[in-house]
Residue, then its C-alpha position, 0 to 999 in steps of 0.5 A: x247343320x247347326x254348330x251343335x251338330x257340327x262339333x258333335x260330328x267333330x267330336x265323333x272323330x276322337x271319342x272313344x266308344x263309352x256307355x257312360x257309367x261306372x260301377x263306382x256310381x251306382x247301379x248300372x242300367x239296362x239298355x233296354x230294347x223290345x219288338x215293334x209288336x209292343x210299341x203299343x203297350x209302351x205308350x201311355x195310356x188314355x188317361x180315361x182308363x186311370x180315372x178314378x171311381x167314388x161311391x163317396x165324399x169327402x168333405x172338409x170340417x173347418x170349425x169357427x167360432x161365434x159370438x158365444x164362445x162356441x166353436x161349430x161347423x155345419x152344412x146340409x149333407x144330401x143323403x141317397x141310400x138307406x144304409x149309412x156310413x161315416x167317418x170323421x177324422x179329427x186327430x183323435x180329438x175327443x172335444x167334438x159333439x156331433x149331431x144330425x138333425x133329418x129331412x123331416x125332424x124338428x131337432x138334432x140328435x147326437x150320432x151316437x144316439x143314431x148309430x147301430x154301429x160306432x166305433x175307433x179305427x184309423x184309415x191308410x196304407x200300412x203305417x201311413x194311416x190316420x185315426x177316425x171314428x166310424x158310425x153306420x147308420x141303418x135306415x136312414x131317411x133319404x133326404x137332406x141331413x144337417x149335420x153339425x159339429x159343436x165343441x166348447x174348446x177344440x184341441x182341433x179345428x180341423x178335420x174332415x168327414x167321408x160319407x157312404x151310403x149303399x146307393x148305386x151313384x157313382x161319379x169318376x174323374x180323371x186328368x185330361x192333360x199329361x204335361x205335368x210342368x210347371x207353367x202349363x194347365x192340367x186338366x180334369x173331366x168328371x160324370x156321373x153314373x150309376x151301377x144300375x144303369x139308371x139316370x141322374x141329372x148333375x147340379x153343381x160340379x166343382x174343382x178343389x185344388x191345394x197347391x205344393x205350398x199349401x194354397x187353395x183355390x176352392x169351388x173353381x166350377x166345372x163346365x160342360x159346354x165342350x170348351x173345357x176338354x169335356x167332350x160335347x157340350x152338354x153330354x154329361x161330362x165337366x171339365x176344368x183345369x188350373x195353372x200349375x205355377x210351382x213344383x211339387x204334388x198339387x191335391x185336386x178334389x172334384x166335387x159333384x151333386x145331383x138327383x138321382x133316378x129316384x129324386x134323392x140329392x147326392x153328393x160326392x168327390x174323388x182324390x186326386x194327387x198330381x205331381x208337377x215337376x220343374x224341367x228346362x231340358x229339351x231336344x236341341x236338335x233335328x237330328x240324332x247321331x249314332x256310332x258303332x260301340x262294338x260290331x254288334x251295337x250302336x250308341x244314339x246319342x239324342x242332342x238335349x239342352x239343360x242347366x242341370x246337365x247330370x240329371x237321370x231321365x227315363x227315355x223311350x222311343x222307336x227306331x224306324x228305317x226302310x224295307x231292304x226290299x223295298x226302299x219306300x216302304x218304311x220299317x218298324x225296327x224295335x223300340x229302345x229306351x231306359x235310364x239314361x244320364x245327361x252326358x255332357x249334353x246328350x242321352x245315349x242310348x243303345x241299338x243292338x244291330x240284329x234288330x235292324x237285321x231282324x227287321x230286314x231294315x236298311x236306311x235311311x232311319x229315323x227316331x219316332x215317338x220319342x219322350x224323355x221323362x223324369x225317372x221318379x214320375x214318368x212325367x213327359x218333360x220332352x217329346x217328339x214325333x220323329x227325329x232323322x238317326x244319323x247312321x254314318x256306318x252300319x256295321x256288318x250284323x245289321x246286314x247278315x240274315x237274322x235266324x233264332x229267338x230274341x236273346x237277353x243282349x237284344x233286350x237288356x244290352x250286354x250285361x257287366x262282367x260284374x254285375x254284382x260285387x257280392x258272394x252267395x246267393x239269398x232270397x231277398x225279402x222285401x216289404x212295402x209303402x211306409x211299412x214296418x218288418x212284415x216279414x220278420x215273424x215268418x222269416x223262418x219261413x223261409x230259406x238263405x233269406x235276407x230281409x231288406x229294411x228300409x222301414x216307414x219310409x217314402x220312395x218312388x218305385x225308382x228310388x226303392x229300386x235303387x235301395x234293394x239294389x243297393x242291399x242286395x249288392x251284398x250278394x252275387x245273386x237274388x230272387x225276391x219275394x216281395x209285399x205291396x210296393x215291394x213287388x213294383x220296386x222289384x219289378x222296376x229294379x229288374x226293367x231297368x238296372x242290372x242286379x243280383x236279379x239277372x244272376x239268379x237260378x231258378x224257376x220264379x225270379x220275382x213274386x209278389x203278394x198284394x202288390x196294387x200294380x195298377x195303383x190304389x184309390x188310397x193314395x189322393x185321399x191319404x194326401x188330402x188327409x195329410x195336408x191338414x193332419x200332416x204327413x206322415x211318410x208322405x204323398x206317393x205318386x207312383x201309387x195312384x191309378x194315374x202315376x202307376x199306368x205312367x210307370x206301367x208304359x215303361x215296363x216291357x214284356x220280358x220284365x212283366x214275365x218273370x213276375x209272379x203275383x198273388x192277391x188276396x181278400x176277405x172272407x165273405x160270408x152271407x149272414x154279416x158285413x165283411x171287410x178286411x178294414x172298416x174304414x178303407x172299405x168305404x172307398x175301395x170295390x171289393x174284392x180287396x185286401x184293405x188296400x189293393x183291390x183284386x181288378x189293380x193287383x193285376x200285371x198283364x203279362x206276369x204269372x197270375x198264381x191266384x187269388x185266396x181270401x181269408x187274408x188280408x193286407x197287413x196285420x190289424x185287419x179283420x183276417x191275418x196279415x197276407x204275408x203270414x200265409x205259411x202254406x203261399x210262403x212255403x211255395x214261394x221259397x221252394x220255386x224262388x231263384x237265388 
């Protein structure tokens, strides 16, 4: 035994039985716990299922000057469809002259000049946008287009330029690694392919990479020779990965060309935002230990190193023991988790012991799959295939025949006398990502309700979480309507803290509008955009495909049920071009809202009450807001708990 465990042991003798929080710290959390048949569903997901899919490119505009005094950029765009759109983002920049010269001219000519459609718009996610100017181009030459871009004295000298034609060439990429701390590699694989089924050929495949200090490693080459987590050798499929030195979220553009069934060259990229986090922490023993807290519960306590001994983690893992009938059989018991603080050394988590009943389980039991994981990007800091659980006594409902359905204490632990110190009880509205007040137009909509604000602003799911908790501590009781993020945030306050939520009356405790629950393809060009513009609110990882199916692992059923969702779209008509924002429309598939798309809005599990177009995000969109829908508003404040 190691003299952790000794004095762990020793320790036992004398320590009264604790959950570890306070009210006075914060909000309380759950001591979640679910049946072996989700075990499944709670862990992450292949990462080929997150991959993100793009119709376009987007390349970098980085004008320099000549010996004349001129400042210029240029290069060759291969061009594969007929139909062209473009967007060119200079920071409101009026200085640029921009001309195209085609495959078989013997001149430029000024886009403008070329354009059957231009106009000003801006590109983003509520008020996380930046300004562009957009140009359509009909029958177009396929072929390869120089485009140049000129100016006597830039304001700015940098910018970028998103390019999409109606061609059916598609490349996707995704991560092939998930230990995202600092001093391992993250990996990428990228292919091609096309809508309708025909074959390309790749010519060049590259990695771009902009790390959290602003250093840039560009047209790092991608492989397909089987070595490089890209599958077979030569089957299609470009891999590549890079050194993650520091913390912090690192931008990652795959760049592909090639020919397409038709011979016509192509271009095209996706956007990737990858956070890194720093985390010494690890499991610093073979052995978990438990103790009975009361007749009907046990504390697991798992042994772990850290300097940062009062960090937050996000903790999953499976508890297995044998089958009371037959000793070698081992038995899948439940699963348990949550949001655990170090305490002084150990994560405590909690085992209401009608599982191991239910299970008809004795030991010996072990921990199995277990991983820690930092609460803001459930990025794996600390895993482990199975650990022996130290049960010295089983207390006597562990043994007693288990009879009836699941109840709230097996899955959430036992609820504070106290949950919340407030009176009354309201209907909390609740708005998104860098959003200003989207509900406070309609808010006599509604009824008892009370609009949270936290405007423009950045947070992870967990930190909103917190913050609605925080406002809505006010109340005794709550049900929630929320708008974009909001929905997720709500959700994630329900999994893993206890709340007005778990007070509230009523038939939908939750319901949500436009809420990309599975992530939006906005998010890692939004980042790329900002590394040269600025940012605004700042990058959001929860918000790509990648960090909301990470999120997502974490999310049991139960949660999932008490969400009712809705999405929403444009009106689509057959006699024009339909959208509900021009400029997001080039990179999202449509059905979509502008920023989330109908296939991400979906929450397996939740009450999908429908999809109803005609509406569309946020406001300045081509159809009204989502959230000013009055008939969807009057049913969700008549069903919404309080």
């Amino acid at each position: 035994m190691d003299k952790k465990s000794y004095l762990y042991l020793l320790s036992m003798l004398f320590l009264p039985p604790t959950v570890g929080y306070s009210q006075d710290t914060g909000p309380i959390p759950k001591q979640l716990a679910g049946p072996p048949s989700e075990f499944e569903a709670m862990r992450p997901n292949n990462p080929i299922g997150n991959a993100v899919h793009s119709k376009s490119a987007l390349l970098p505009i980085q004008l320099s000057v000549h010996i004349n005094g001129l400042w210029s950029w240029q290069t060759d765009l291969p061009i594969d469809g007929d139909q062209l759109q473009m967007l060119v983002f200079s920071d409101n920049s009026t200085d640029w002259n921009i001309s195209l010269r085609a495959p078989s001219g013997f001149r430029s000519q000024t886009l403008d000049s070329l354009t059957s459609d231009s106009r000003k718009t801006d590109f983003g996610i509520s008020g996380e946008s930046y300004p562009a100017d957009y140009y359509q181009l009909d029958q177009v030459a396929k072929g390869s287009w120089e485009f140049t871009v000129q100016a006597s004295n830039p304001k700015q000298k940098q910018g970028f330029l998103l390019v999409s034609s109606d061609s059916p060439q598609r490349i996707m990429s995704y991560q092939t690694s998930k230990q995202h701390l600092t001093g391992n590699r993250v990996g990428f694989a990228a292919y091609a392919y096309s809508d309708d089924n025909s074959r390309s050929s790749i010519n060049t495949a590259a990695i771009n990479i902009t790390g959290p200090d602003g250093d840039s490693l560009t047209n790092q080459p991608m492989y397909d020779d089987g070595l490089h987590n890209d599958g077979h050798a030569n089957d299609g499929v470009y891999g590549a990965d890079f050194a993650a030195v520091n913390a912090g979220n690192y931008n990652v553009q795959i760049v592909m060309t090639g020919v397409a069934a038709d011979g016509a060259a192509f271009i095209r990229t996706t956007e990737h935002l990858v956070p890194v986090i720093a985390s010494d922490l690890r499991i610093s023993s073979s052995i978990a230990y438990s103790n009975e807290f009361n007749e009907n519960r046990l504390l697991i306590n798992l042994p772990v190193d850290s300097y940062n001994n009062s960090a937050k983690y996000h903790v999953y893992a499976e508890v297995w023991g044998r089958s009371v009938n037959n000793p070698k059989l081992q038995t899948a018991i439940s699963w348990i988790g949550g949001m655990v603080n170090d305490d002084n050394g150990y994560l405590q988590l909690g085992l209401d012991t009608r599982w191991i009943a239910r299970a008809e389980a004795t030991g010996p039991f072990e921990l199995r799959n277990v991983r820690i994981e930092d609460p803001d990007h459930f990025i794996p800091i600390a895993e482990a295939k199975s650990i022996p659980l130290s049960v010295p006594v089983l207390p006597e409902t562990a043994t007693r025949a288990f009879s009836g359905a699941l109840d709230q204490e097996m899955l959430m632990g036992q609820q504070p006398l106290v949950t919340n110190r407030g009176v009354g009880s309201k209907l909390l509205l609740v708005h998104g990502y860098c959003s200003g007040n989207v509900w406070g137009s309609v808010a006599n909509q509604f009824t008892d309700e009370a609009i949270f604000m936290d405007l423009n602003q950045n947070r992870s799911h967990d930190q909103f979480a917190i913050r609605i908790h925080n406002f809505g501590s006010t109340y005794n009781s709550y049900g929630i309507v929320a708008h974009s993020q909001g929905g997720a945030a709500a959700t994630h306050l329900y999994t893993y803290y206890w709340s007005g939520l778990d007070n509230a009356t009523g038939s939908r405790l939750i319901q949500s509008v436009g809420t990309p629950y599975q992530g939006t393809a906005l998010a890692g060009n939004l980042a790329a955009l900002g590394s040269v513009f600025g940012v605004g609110c700042g990058s959001n990882t929860d918000l790509t495909y990648n960090g909301a199916a990470s999120w997502l692992a974490g999310i049991p059923s139960w949660a999932r049920s008490a969400v009712n969702y809705y999405s929403t779209s444009f009106t689509d008509v057959w006699w024009r071009y339909d959208y509900c924002h021009l400029a997001t429309d080039l990179l999202l598939s449509d059905p979509e809202d502008g920023t989330t798309e109908k296939a991400y809005a979906q929450l397996s599990g939740a009450i999908n009450r429908g999809h109803k177009t005609g509406w569309c995000h946020t406001s300045g969109m081509r159809d009204p807001a989502q959230t000013t829908d009055s008939s969807r508003n009057s049913t969700m404040n008549a069903t919404a708990a309080r």
